[in-house]
CHARMM-style PDB file with segment names, atoms N, HN, CA, C and O in Angstrom:
ATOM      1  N   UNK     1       0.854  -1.174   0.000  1.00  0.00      PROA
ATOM      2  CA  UNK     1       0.000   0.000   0.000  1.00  0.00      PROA
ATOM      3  C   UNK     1       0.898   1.235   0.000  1.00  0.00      PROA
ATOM      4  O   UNK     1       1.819   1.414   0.797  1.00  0.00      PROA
ATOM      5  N   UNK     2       0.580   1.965  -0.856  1.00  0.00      PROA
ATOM      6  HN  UNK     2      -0.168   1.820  -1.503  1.00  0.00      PROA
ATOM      7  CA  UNK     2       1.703   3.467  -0.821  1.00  0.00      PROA
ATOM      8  C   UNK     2       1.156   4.051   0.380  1.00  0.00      PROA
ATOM      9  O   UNK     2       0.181   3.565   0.954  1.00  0.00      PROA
ATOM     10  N   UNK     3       1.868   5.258   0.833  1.00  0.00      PROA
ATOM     11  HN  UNK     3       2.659   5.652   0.366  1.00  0.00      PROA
ATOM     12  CA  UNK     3       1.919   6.033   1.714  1.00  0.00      PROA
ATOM     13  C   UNK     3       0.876   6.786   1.782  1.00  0.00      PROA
ATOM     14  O   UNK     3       0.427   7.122   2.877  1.00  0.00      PROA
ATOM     15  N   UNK     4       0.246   7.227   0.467  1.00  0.00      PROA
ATOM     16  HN  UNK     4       0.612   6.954  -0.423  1.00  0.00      PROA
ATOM     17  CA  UNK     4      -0.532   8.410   0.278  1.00  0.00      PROA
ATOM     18  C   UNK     4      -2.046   8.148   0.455  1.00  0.00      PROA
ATOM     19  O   UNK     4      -2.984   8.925   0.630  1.00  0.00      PROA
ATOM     20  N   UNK     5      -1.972   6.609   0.340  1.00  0.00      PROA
ATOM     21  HN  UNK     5      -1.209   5.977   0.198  1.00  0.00      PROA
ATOM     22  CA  UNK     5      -3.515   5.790   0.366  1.00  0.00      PROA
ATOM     23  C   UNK     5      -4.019   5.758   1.799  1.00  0.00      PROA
ATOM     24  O   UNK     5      -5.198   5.706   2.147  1.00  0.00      PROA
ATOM     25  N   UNK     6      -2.660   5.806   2.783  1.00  0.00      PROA
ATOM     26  HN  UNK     6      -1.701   5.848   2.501  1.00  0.00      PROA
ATOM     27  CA  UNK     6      -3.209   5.354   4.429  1.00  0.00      PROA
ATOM     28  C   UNK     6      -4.579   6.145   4.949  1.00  0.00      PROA
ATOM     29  O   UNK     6      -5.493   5.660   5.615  1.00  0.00      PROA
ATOM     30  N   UNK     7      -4.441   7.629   4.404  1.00  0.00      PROA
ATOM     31  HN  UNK     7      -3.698   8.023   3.863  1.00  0.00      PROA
ATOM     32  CA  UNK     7      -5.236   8.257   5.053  1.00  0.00      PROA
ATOM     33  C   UNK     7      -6.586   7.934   4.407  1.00  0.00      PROA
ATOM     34  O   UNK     7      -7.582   7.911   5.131  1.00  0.00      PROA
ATOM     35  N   UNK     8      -6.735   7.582   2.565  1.00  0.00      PROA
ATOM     36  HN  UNK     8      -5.926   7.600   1.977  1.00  0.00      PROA
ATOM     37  CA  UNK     8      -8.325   7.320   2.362  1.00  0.00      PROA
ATOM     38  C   UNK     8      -8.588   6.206   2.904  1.00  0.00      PROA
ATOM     39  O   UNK     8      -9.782   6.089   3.180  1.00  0.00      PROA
ATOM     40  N   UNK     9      -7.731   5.045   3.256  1.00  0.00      PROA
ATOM     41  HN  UNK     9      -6.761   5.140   3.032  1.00  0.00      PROA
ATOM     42  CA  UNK     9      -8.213   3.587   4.039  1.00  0.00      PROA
ATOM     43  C   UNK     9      -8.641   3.959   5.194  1.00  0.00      PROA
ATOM     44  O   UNK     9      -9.605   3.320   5.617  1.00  0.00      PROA
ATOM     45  N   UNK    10      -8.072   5.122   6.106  1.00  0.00      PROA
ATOM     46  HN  UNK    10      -7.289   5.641   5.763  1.00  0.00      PROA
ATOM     47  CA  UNK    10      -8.767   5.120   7.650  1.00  0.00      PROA
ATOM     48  C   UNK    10     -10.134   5.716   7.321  1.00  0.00      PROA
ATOM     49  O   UNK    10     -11.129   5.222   7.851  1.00  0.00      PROA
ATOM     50  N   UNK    11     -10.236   6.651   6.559  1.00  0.00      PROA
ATOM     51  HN  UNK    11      -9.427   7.052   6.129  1.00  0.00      PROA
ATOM     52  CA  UNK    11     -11.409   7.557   6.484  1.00  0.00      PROA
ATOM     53  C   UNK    11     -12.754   6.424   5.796  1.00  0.00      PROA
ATOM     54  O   UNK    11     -13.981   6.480   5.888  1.00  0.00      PROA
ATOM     55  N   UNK    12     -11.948   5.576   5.200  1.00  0.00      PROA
ATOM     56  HN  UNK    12     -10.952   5.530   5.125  1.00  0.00      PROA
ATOM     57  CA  UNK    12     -13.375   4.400   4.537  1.00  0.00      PROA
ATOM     58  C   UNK    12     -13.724   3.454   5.615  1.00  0.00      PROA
ATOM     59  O   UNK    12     -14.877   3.082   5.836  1.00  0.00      PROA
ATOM     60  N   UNK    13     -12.458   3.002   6.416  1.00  0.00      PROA
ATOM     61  HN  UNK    13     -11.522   3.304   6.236  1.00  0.00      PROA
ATOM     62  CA  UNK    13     -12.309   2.103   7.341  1.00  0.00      PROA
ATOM     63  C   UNK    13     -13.823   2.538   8.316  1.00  0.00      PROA
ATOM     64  O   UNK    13     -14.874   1.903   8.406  1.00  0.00      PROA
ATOM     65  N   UNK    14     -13.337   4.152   9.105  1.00  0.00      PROA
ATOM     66  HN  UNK    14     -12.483   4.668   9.033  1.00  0.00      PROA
ATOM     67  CA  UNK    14     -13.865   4.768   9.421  1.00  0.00      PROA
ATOM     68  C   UNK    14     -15.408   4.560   9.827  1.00  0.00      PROA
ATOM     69  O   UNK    14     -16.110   4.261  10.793  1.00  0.00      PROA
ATOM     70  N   UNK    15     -15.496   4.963   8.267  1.00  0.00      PROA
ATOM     71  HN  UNK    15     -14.926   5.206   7.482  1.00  0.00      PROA
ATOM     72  CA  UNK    15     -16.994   4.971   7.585  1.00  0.00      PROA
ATOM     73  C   UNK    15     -17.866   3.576   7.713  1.00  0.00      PROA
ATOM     74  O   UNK    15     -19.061   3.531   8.003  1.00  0.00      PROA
ATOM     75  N   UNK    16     -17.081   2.540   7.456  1.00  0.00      PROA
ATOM     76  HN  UNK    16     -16.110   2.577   7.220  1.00  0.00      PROA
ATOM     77  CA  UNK    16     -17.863   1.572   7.207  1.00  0.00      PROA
ATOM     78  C   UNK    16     -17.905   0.865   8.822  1.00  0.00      PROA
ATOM     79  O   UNK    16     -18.805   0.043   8.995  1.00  0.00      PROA
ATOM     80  N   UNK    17     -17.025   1.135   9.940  1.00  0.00      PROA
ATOM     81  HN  UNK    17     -16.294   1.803   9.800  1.00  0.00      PROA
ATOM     82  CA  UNK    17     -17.365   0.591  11.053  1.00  0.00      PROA
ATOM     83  C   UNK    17     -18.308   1.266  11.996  1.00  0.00      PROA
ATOM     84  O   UNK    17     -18.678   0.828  13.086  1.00  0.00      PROA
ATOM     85  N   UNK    18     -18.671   2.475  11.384  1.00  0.00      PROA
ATOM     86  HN  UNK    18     -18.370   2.831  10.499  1.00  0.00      PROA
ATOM     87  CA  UNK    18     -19.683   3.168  12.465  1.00  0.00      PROA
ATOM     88  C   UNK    18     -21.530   3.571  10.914  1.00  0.00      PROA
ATOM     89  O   UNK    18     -22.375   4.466  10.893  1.00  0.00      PROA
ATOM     90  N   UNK    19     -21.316   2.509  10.111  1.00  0.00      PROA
ATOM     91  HN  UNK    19     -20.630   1.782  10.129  1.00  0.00      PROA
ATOM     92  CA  UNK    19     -22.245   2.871   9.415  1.00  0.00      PROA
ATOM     93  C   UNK    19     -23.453   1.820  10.389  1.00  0.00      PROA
ATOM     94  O   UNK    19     -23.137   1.376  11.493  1.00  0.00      PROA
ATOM     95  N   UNK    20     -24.850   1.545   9.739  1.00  0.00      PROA
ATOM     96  HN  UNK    20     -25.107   1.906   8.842  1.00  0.00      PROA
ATOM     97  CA  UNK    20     -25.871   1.771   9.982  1.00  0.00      PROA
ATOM     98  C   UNK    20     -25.306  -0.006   9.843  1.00  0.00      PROA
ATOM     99  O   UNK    20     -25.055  -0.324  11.005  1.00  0.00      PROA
ATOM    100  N   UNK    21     -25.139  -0.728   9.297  1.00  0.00      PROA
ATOM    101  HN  UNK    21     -25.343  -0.469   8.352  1.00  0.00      PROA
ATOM    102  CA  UNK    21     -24.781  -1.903   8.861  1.00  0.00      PROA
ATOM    103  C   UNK    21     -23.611  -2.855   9.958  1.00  0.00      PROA
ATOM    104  O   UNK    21     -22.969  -3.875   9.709  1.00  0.00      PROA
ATOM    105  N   UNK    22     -23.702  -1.880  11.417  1.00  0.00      PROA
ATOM    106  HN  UNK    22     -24.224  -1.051  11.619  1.00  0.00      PROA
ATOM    107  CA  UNK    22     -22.523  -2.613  11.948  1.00  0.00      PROA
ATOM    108  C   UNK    22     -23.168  -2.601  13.347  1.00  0.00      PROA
ATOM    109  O   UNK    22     -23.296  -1.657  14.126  1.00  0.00      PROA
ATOM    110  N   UNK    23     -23.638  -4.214  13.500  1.00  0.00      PROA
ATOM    111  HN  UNK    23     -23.535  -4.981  12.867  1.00  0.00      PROA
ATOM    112  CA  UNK    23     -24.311  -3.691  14.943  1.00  0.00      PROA
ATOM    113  C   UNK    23     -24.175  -5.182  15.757  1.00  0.00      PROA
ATOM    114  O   UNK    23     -24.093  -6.319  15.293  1.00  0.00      PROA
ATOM    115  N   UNK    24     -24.184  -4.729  17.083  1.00  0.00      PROA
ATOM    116  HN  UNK    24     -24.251  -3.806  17.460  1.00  0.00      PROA
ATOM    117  CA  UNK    24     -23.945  -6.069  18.286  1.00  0.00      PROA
ATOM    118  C   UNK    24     -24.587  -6.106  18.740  1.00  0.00      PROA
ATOM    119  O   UNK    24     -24.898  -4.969  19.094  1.00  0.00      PROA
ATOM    120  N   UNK    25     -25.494  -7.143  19.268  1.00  0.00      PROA
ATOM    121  HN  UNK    25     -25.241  -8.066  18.980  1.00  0.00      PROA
ATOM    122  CA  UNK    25     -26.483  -7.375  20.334  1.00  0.00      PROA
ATOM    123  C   UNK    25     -27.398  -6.662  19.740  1.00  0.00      PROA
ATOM    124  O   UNK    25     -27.809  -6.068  20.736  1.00  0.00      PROA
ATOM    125  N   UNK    26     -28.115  -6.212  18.769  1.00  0.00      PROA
ATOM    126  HN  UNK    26     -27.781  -6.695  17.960  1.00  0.00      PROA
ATOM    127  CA  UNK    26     -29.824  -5.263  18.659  1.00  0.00      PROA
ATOM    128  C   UNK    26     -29.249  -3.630  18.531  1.00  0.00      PROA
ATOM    129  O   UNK    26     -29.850  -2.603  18.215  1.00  0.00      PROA
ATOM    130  N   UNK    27     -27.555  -3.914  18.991  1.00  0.00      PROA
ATOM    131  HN  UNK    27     -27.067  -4.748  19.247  1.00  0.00      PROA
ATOM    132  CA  UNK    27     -27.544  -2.232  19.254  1.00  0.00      PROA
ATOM    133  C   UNK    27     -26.390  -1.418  18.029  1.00  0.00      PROA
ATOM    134  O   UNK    27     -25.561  -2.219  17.596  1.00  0.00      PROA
ATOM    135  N   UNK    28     -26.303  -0.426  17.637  1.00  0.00      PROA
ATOM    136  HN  UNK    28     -26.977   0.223  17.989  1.00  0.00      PROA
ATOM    137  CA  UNK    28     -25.487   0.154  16.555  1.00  0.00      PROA
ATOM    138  C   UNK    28     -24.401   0.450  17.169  1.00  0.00      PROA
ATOM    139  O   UNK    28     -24.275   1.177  18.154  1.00  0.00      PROA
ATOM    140  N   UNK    29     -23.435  -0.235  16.464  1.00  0.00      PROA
ATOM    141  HN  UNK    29     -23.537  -0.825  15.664  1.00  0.00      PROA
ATOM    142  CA  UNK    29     -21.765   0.188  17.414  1.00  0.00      PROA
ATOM    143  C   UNK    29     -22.115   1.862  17.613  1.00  0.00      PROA
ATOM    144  O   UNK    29     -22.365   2.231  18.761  1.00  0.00      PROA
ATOM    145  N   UNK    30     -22.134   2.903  16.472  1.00  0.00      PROA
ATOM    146  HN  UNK    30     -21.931   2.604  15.540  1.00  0.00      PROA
ATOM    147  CA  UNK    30     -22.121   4.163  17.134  1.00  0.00      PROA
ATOM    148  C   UNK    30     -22.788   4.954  18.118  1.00  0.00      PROA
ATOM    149  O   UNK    30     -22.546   6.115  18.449  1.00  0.00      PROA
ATOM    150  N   UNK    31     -23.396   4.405  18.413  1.00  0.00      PROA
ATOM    151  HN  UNK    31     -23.592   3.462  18.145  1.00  0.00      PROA
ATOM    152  CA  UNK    31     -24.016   4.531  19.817  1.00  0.00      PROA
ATOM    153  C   UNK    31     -23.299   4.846  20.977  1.00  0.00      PROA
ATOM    154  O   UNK    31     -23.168   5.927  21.550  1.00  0.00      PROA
ATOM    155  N   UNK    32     -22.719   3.389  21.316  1.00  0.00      PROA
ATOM    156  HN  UNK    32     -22.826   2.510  20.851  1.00  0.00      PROA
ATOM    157  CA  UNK    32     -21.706   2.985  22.107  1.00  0.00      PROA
ATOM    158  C   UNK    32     -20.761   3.834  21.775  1.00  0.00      PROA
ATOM    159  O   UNK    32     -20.430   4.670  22.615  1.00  0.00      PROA
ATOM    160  N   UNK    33     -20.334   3.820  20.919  1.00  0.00      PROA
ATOM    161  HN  UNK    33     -20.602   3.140  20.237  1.00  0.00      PROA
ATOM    162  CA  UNK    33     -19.098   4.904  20.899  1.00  0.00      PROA
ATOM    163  C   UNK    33     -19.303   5.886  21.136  1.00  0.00      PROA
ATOM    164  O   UNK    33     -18.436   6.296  21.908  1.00  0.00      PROA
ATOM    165  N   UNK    34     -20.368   6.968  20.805  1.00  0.00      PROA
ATOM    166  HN  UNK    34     -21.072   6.634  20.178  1.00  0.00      PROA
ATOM    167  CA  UNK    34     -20.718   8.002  21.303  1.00  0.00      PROA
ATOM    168  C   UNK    34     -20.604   8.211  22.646  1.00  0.00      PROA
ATOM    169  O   UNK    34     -19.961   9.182  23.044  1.00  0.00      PROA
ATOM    170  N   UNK    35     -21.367   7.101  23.765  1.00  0.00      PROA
ATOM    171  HN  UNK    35     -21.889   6.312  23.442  1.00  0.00      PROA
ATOM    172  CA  UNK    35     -21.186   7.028  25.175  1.00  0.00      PROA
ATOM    173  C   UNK    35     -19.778   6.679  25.485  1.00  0.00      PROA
ATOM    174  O   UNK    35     -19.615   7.328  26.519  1.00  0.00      PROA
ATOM    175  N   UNK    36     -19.069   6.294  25.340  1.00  0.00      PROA
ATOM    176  HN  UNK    36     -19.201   5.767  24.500  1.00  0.00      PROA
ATOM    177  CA  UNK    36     -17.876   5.813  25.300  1.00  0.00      PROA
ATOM    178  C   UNK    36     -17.216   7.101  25.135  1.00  0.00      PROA
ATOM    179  O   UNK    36     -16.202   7.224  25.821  1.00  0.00      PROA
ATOM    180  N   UNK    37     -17.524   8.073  24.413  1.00  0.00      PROA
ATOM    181  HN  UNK    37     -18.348   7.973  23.855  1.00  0.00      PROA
ATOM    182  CA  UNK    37     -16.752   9.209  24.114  1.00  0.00      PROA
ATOM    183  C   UNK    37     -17.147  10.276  25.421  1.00  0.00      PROA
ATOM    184  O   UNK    37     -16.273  10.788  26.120  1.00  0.00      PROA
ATOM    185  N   UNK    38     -18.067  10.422  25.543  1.00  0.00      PROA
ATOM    186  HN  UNK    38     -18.777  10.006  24.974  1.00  0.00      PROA
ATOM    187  CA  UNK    38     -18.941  11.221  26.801  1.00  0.00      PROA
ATOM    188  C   UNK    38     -18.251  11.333  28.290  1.00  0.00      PROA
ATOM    189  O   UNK    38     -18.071  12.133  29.208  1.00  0.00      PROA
ATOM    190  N   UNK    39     -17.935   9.684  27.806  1.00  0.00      PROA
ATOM    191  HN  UNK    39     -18.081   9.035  27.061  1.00  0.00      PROA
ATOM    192  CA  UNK    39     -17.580   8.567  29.686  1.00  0.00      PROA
ATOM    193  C   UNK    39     -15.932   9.149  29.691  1.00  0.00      PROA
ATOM    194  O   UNK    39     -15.545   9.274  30.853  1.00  0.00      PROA
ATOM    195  N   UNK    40     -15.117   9.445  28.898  1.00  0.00      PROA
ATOM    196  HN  UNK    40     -15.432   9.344  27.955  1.00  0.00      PROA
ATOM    197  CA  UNK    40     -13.748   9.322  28.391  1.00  0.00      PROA
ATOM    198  C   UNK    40     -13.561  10.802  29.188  1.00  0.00      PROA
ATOM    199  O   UNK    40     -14.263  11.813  29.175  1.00  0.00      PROA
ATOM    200  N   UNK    41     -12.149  10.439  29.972  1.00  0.00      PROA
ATOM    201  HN  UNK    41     -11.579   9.618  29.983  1.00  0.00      PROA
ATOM    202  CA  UNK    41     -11.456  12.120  30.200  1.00  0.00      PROA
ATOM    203  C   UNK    41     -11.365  13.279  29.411  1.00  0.00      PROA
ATOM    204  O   UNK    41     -11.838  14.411  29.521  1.00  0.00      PROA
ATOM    205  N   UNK    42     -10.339  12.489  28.245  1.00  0.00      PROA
ATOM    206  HN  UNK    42      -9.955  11.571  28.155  1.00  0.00      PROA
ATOM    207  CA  UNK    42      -9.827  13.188  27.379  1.00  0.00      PROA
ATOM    208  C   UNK    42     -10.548  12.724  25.884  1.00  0.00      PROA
ATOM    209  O   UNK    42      -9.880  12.766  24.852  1.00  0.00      PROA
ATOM    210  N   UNK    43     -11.766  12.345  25.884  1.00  0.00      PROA
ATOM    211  HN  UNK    43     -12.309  12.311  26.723  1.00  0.00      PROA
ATOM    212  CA  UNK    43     -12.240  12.401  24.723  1.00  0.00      PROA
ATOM    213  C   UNK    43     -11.899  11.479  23.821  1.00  0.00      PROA
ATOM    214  O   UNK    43     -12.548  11.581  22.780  1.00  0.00      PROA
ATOM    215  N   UNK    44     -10.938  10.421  23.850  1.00  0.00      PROA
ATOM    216  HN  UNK    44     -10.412  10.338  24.696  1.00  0.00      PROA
ATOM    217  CA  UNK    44     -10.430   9.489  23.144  1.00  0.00      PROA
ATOM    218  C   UNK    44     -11.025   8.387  23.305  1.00  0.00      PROA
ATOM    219  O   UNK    44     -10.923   7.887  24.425  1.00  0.00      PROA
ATOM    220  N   UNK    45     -11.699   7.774  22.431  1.00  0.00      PROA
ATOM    221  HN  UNK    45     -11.781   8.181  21.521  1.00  0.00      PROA
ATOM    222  CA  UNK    45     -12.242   5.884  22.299  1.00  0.00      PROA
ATOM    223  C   UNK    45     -11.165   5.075  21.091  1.00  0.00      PROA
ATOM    224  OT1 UNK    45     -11.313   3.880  20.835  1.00  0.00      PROA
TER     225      UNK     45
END
């Protein structure tokens, strides 16, 4: 993978793990992450 690609792979990566299509138990990962972000000191999940 060249160098220049890393950043569109995180930004698709991104995309496709917090889309509408990615879910555990009944519930939408971004959810959780959202609370997860809330719960966090410094804002980092």
């Amino acid at each position: 993978m060249k160098f220049k690609n890393i950043a569109a792979f995180a930004h698709n990566f991104t995309h496709s793990y917090v889309s509408f299509e990615n879910y555990v138990d009944g519930e939408f990962v971004f959810k959780d992450l959202k609370a997860l972000a809330y719960e966090s000191d410094d804002n980092l999940v």
